[in-house]
BAMIVEX-82604 format. One record per residue (C-alpha): residue number from 1; residue in three letters; x negated, y negated, z. Coordinates in nm, 2 decimals. Each point is the difference from the previous one (the first is absolute). Layout:
% residues N
{atom NUM,'Ala',{X,Y,Z}};
...
END
This chain:
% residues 334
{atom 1,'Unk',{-22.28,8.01,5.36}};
{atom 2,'Unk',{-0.22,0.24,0.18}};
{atom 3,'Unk',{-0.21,0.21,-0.25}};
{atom 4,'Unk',{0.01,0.41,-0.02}};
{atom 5,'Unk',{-0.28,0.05,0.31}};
{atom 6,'Unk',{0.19,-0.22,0.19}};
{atom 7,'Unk',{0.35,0.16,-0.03}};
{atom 8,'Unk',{-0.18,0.34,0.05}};
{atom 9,'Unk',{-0.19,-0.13,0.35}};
{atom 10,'Unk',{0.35,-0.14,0.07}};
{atom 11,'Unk',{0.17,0.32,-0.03}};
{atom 12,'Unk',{-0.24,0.19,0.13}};
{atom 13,'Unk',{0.01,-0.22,0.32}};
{atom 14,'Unk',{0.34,-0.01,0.05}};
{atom 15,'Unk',{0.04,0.41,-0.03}};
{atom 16,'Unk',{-0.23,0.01,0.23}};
{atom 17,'Unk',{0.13,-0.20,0.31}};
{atom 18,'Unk',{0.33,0.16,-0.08}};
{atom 19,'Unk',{-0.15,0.31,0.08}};
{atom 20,'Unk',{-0.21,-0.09,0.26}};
{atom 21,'Unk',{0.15,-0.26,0.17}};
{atom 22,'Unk',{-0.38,-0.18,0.02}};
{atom 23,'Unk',{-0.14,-0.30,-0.17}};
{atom 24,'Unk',{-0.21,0.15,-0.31}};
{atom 25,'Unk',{-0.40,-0.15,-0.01}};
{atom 26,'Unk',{-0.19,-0.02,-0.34}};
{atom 27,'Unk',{-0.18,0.34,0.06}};
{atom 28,'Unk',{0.32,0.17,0.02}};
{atom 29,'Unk',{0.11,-0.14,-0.26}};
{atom 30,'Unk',{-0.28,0.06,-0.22}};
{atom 31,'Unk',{-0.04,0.36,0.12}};
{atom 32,'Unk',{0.42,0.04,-0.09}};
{atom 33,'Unk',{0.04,-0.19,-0.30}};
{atom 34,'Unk',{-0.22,0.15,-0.20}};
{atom 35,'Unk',{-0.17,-0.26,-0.14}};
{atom 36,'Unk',{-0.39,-0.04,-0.06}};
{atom 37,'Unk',{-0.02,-0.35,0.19}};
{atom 38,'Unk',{-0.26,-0.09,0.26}};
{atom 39,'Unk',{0.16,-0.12,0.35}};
{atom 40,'Unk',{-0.07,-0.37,-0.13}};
{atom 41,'Unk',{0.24,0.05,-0.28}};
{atom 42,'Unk',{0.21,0.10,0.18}};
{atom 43,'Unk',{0.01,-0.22,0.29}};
{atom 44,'Unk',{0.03,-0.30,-0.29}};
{atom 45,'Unk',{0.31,0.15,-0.12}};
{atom 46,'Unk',{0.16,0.04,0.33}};
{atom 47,'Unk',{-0.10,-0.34,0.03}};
{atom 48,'Unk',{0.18,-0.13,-0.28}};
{atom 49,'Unk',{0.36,0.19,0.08}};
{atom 50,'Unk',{-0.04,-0.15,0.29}};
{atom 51,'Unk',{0.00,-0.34,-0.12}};
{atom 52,'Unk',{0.29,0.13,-0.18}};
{atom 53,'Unk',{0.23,0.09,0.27}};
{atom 54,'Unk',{0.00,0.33,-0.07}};
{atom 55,'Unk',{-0.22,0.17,0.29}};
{atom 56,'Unk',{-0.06,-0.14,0.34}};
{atom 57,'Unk',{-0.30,0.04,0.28}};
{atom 58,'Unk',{0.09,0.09,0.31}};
{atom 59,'Unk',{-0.18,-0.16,0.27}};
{atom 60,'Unk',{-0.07,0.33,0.19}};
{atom 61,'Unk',{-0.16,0.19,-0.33}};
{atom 62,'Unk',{-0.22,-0.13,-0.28}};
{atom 63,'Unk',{0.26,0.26,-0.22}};
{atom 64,'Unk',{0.29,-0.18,-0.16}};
{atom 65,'Unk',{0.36,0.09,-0.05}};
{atom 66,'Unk',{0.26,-0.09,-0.21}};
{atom 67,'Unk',{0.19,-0.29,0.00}};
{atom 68,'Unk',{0.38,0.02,-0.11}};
{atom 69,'Unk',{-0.08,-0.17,-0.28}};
{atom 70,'Unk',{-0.25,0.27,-0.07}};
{atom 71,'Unk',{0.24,0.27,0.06}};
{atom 72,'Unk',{0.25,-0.18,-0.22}};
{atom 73,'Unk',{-0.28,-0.02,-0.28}};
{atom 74,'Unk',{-0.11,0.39,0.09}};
{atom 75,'Unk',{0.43,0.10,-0.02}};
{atom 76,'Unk',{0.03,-0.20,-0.30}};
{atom 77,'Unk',{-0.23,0.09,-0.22}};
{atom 78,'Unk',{-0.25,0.30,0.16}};
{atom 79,'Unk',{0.25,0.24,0.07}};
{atom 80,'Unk',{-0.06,0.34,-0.15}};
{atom 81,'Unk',{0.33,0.19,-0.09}};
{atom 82,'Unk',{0.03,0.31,0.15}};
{atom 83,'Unk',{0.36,0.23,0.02}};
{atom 84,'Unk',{0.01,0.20,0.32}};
{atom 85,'Unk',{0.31,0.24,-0.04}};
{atom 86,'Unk',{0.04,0.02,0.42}};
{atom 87,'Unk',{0.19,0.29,-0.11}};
{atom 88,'Unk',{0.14,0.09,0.33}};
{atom 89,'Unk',{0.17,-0.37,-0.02}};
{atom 90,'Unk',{0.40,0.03,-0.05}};
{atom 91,'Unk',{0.29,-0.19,0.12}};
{atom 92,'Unk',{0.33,0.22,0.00}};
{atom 93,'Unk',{0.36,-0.13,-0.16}};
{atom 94,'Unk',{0.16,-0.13,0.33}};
{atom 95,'Unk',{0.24,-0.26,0.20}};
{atom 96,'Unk',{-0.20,-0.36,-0.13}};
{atom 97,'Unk',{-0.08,-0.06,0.37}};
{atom 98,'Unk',{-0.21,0.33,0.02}};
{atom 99,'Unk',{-0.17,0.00,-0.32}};
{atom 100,'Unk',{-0.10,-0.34,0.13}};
{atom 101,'Unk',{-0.15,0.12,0.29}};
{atom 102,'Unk',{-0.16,0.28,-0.16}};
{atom 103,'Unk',{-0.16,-0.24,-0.21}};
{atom 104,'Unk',{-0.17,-0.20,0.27}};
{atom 105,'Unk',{-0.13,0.28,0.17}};
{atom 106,'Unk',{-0.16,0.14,-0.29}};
{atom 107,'Unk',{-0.13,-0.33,-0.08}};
{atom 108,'Unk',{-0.18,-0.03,0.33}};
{atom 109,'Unk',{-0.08,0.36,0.00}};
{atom 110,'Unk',{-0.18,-0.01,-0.33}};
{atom 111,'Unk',{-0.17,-0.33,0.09}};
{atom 112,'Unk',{-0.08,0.04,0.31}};
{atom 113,'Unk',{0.11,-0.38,0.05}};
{atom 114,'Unk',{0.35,-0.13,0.02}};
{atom 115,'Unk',{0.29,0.08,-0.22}};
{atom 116,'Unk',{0.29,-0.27,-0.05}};
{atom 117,'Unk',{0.30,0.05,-0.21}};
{atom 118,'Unk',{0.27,-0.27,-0.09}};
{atom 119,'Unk',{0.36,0.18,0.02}};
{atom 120,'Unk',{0.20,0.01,-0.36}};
{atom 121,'Unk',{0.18,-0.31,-0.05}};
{atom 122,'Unk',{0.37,0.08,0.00}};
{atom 123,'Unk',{0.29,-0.09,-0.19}};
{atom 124,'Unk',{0.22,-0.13,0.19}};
{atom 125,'Unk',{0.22,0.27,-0.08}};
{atom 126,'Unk',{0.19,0.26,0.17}};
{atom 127,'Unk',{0.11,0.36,-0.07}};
{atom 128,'Unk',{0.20,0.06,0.29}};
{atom 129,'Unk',{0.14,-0.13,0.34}};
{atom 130,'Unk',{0.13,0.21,0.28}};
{atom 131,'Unk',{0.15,-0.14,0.35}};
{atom 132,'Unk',{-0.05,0.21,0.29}};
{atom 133,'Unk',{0.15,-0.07,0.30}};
{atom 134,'Unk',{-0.18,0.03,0.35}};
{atom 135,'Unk',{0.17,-0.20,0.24}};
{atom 136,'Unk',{0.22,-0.31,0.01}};
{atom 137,'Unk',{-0.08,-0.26,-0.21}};
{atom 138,'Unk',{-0.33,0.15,-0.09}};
{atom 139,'Unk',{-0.07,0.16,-0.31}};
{atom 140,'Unk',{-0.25,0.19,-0.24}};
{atom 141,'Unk',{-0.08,-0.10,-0.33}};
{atom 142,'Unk',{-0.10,0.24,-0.19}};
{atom 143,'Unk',{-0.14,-0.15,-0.36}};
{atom 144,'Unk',{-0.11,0.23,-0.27}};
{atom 145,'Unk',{-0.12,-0.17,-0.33}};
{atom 146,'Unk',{-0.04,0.15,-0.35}};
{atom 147,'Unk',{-0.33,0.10,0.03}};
{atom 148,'Unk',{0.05,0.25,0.29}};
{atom 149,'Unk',{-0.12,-0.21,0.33}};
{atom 150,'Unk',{0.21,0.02,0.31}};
{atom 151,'Unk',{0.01,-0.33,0.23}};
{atom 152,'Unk',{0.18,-0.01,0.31}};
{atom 153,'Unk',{0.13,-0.33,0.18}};
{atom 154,'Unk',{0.22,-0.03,0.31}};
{atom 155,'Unk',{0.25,-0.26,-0.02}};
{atom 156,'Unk',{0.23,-0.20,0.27}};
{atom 157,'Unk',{0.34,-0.05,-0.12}};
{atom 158,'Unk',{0.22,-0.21,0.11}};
{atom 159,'Unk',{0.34,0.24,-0.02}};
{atom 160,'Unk',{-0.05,0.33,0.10}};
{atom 161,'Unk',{0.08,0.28,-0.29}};
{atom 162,'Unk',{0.11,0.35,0.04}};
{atom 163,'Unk',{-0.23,0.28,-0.21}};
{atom 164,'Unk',{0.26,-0.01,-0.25}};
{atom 165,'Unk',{0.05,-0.34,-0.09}};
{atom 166,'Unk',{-0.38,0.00,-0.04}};
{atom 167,'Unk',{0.00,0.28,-0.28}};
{atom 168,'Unk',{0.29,-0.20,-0.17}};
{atom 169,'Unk',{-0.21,-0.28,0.01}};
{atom 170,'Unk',{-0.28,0.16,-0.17}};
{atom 171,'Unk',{0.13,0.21,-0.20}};
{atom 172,'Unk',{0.15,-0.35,-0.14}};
{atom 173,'Unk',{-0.33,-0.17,0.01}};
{atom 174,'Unk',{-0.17,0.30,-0.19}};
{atom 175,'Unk',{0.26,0.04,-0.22}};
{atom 176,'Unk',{0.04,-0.40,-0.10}};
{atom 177,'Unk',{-0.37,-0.13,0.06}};
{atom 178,'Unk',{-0.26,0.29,-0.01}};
{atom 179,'Unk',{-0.26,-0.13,-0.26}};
{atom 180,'Unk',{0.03,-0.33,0.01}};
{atom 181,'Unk',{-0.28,-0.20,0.18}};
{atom 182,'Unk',{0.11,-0.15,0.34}};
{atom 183,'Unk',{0.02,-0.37,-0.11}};
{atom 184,'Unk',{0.23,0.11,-0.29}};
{atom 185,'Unk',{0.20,0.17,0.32}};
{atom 186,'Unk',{0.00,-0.31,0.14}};
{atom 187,'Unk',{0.14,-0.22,-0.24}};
{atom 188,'Unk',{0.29,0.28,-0.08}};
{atom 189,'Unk',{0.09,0.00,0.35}};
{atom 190,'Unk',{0.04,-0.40,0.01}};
{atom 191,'Unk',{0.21,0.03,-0.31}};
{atom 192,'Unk',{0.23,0.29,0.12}};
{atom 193,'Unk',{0.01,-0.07,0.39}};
{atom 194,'Unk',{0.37,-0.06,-0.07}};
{atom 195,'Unk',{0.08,0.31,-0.16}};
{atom 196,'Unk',{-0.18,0.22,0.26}};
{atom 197,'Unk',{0.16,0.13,0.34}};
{atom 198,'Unk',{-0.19,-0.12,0.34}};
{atom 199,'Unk',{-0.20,0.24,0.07}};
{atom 200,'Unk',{-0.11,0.10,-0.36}};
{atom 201,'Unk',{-0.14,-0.40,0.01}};
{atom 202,'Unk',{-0.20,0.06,0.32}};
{atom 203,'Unk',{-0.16,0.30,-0.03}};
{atom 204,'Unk',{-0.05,-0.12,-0.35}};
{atom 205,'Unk',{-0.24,-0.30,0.10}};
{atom 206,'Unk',{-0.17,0.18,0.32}};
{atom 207,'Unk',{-0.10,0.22,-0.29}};
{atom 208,'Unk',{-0.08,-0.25,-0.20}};
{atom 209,'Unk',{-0.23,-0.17,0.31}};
{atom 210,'Unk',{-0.15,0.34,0.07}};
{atom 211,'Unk',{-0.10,0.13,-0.38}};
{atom 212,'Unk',{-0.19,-0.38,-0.01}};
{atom 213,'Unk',{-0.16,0.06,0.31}};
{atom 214,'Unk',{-0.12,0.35,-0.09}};
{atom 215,'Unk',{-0.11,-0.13,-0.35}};
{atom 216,'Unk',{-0.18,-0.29,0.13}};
{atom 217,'Unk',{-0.18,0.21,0.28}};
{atom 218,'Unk',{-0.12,0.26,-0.32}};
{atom 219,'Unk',{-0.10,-0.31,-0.22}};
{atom 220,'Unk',{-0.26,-0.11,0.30}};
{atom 221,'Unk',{-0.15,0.37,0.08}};
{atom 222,'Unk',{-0.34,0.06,0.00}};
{atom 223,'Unk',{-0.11,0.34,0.06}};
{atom 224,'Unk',{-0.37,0.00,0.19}};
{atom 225,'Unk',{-0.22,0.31,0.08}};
{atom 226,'Unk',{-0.34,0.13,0.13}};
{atom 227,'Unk',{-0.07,-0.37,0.19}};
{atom 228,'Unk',{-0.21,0.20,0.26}};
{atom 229,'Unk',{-0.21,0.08,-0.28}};
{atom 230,'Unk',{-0.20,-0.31,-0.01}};
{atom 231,'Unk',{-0.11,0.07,0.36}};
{atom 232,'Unk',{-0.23,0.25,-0.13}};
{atom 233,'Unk',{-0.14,-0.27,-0.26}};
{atom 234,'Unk',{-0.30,-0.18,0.13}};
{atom 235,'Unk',{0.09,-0.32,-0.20}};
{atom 236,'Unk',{0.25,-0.05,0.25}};
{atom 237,'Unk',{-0.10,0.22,0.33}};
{atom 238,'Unk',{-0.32,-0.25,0.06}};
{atom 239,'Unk',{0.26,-0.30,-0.03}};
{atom 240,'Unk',{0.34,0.03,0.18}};
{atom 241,'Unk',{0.10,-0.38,-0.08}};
{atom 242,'Unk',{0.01,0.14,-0.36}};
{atom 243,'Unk',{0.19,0.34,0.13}};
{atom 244,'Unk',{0.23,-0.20,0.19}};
{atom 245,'Unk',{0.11,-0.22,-0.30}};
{atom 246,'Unk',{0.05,0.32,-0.23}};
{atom 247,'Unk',{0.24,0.13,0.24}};
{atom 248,'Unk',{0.17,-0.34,0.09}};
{atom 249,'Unk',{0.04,-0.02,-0.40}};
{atom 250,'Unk',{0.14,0.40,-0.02}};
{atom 251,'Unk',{0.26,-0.11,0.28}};
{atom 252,'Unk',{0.12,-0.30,-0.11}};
{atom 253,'Unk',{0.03,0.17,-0.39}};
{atom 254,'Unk',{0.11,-0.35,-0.13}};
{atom 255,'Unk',{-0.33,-0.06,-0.14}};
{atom 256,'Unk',{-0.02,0.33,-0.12}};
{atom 257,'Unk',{0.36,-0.05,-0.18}};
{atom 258,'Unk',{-0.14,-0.30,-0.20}};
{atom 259,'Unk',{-0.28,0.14,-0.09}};
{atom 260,'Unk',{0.15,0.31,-0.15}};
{atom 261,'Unk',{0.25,-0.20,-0.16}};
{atom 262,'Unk',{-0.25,-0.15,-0.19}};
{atom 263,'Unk',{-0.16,0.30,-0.10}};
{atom 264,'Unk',{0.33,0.08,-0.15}};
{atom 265,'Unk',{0.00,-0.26,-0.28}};
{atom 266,'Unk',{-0.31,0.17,-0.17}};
{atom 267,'Unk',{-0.08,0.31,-0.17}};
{atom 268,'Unk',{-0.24,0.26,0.07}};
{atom 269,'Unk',{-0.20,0.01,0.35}};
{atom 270,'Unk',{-0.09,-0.33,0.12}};
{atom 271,'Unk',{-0.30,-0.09,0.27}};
{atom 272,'Unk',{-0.02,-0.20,0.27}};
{atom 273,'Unk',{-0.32,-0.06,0.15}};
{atom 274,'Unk',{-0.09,-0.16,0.32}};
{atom 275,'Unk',{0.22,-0.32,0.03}};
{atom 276,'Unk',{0.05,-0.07,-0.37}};
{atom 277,'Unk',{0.36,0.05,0.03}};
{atom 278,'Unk',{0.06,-0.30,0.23}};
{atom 279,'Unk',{0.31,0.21,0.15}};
{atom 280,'Unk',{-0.19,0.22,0.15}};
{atom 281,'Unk',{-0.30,-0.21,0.08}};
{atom 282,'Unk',{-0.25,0.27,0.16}};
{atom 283,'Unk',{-0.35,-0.02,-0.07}};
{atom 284,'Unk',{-0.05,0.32,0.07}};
{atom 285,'Unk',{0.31,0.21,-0.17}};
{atom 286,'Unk',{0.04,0.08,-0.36}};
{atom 287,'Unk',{0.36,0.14,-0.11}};
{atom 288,'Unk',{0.03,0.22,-0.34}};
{atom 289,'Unk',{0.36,0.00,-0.10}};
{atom 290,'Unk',{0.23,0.12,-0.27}};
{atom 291,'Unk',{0.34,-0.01,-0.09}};
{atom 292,'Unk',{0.25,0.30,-0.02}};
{atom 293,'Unk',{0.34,0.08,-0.21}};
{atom 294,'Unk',{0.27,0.17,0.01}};
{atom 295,'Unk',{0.16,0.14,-0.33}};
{atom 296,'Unk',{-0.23,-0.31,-0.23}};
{atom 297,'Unk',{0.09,-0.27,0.24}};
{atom 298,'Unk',{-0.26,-0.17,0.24}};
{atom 299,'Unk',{0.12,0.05,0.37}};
{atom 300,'Unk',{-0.25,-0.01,0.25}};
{atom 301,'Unk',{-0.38,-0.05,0.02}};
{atom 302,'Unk',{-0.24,0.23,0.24}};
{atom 303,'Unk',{-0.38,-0.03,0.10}};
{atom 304,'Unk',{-0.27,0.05,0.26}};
{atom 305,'Unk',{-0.15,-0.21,0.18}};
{atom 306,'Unk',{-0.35,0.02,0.11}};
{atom 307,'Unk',{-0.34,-0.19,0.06}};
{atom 308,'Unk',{-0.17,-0.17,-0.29}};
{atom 309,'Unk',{-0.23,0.30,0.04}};
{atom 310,'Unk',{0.22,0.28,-0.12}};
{atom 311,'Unk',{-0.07,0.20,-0.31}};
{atom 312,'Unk',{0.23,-0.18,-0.23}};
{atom 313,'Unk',{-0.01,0.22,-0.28}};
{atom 314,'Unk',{0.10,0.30,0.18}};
{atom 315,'Unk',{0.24,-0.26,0.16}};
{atom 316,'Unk',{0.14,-0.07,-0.35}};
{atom 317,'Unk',{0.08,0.36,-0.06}};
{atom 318,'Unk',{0.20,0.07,0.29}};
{atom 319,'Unk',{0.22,-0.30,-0.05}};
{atom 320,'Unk',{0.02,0.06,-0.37}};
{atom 321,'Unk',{0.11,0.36,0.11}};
{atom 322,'Unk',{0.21,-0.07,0.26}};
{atom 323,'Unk',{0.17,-0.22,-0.17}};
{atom 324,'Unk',{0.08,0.25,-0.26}};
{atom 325,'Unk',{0.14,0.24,0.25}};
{atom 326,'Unk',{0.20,-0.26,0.16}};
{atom 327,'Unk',{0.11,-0.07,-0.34}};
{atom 328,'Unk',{0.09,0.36,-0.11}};
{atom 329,'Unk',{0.19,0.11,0.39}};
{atom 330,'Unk',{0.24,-0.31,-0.05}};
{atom 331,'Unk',{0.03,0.01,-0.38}};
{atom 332,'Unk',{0.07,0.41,0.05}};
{atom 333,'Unk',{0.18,0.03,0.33}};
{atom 334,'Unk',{0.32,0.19,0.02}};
END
């Protein structure tokens, strides 16, 4: 257990290479913390956190910075709360894709670091299903489900359909299946294939085939902004195998889905820092997460990823707050 001069000279260090970006010495430190302690003192106590794992030397400096079990110490227990209103912050009622959107970019603009969103998890449910023809054999899909969103999906049949068999079709499929989720679709159709002309059957399972696609495609969407930003960070601009690996990890998203996923199974904003969440094993990156509803119901989880030297507090607030918005726009959209 580190005792109260300790924590302080802790904190203090770690606030201070966050805002500097340079490994703090003792005389810094005993000009910032305010303490009455002679450079010997102080030097003793860096000393002893770093025995501890919590600060670090680096070979260039005879400063120290923090380690990320430092930061995790400093984000865990040090943190100061402070509310921000970021009053010009707001996230309009809209189509789930945009508000989406909207949400990264105001994650990466508030940041400065990068915004990721995970899409709403869907029901597999739909509202709506229109057939459009535009040539022979080749279809739209159009795919509207209850809460509003509007998926489209070209399809290859094997018969060709006239316009008007189509809108029989759906207007049978609405009228007969709209609400139910597509594997309840599914098992109907098996049970009443008999009863149901040809072309009802096979327009019925390429619609089938295409609102499973489209749901599976949401399910796996990870919305990413502002990666250019950590170009202007000099965590990363002095090392480009680092840089390189951030963007590899932005591209492939995979990662990114576990990770988030994750995130999802706890409440309130949850920290990652430096490679402590093994799916995401970065030294160098810290993520600060939270989850987001829609109408009392977890959906989706949203964060920012950043160096282990950002401000986490004021990154708290702006994932606390975005979260809310998100929240609100989806929860409140017309």
């Amino acid at each position: 257990m580190l005792d109260d001069r300790a924590k302080l000279l802790l904190k203090t260090l770690v606030e201070r290479y966050i805002a500097d970006g340079q490994p703090v010495g003792s005389r810094t430190l005993s000009h910032v913390s305010g303490l009455e302690l002679s450079a010997a003192t102080i030097r003793n106590v860096m000393s002893d956190l770093e025995n501890l794992g919590l600060i670090a030397s680096p070979h260039t400096s005879a400063g120290r910075i923090p380690t990320a079990r430092g930061y995790r110490l400093f984000v865990d227990t040090m943190l100061t709360a402070q509310r921000d209103q970021f009053s010009a912050a707001t996230l309009a009622p809209d189509q789930p894709q945009k508000v989406i959107a909207n949400a990264a970019n105001l994650l990466s603009n508030l940041s400065q670091f990068v915004g990721v969103v995970m899409a709403p998890r869907r029901a597999s449910v739909f509202k709506q299903i229109e057939f459009l023809r535009l040539s022979d054999r080749r279809l739209l899909v159009i795919i509207v489900s209850p809460d509003g969103d509007v998926q489209n999906r070209v399809i290859f049949p094997e018969a060709d359909y006239t316009q008007s068999q189509l809108v029989e079709a759906a207007n049978y499929i609405n009228a007969n299946y709209a609400g139910l989720s597509i594997e309840q679709v599914r098992d109907r159709l098996q049970s009443e294939v008999e009863k149901l002309r040809g072309e009802i059957v096979q327009l019925m399972q390429a619609a089938v085939q295409a609102s499973s696609e489209v749901m599976t495609e949401a399910q796996d969407e990870v919305v990413i902004s502002g990666e250019r930003n950590l170009l202007a960070v000099s965590d990363f601009s002095s090392d480009m195998g680092q840089l390189r690996r951030a963007f590899e990890l932005f591209e492939q998203k995979a990662q990114l889905m576990r990770l988030l996923d994750v995130s999802s199974k706890a409440d309130g904003v949850r920290i990652f820092i430096g490679g402590e969440s093994q799916v995401v094993p970065f030294d160098d990156l810290s993520i600060v997460s939270a989850n987001y509803e829609v109408d009392g119901k977890v959906v989706g989880t949203l964060g920012v990823i950043g160096p282990t030297r950002m401000p986490y507090e004021r990154m708290i607030q702006i994932v606390e707050i975005t979260s809310r918005l998100v929240t609100n726009a989806l929860s409140h959209r017309k």
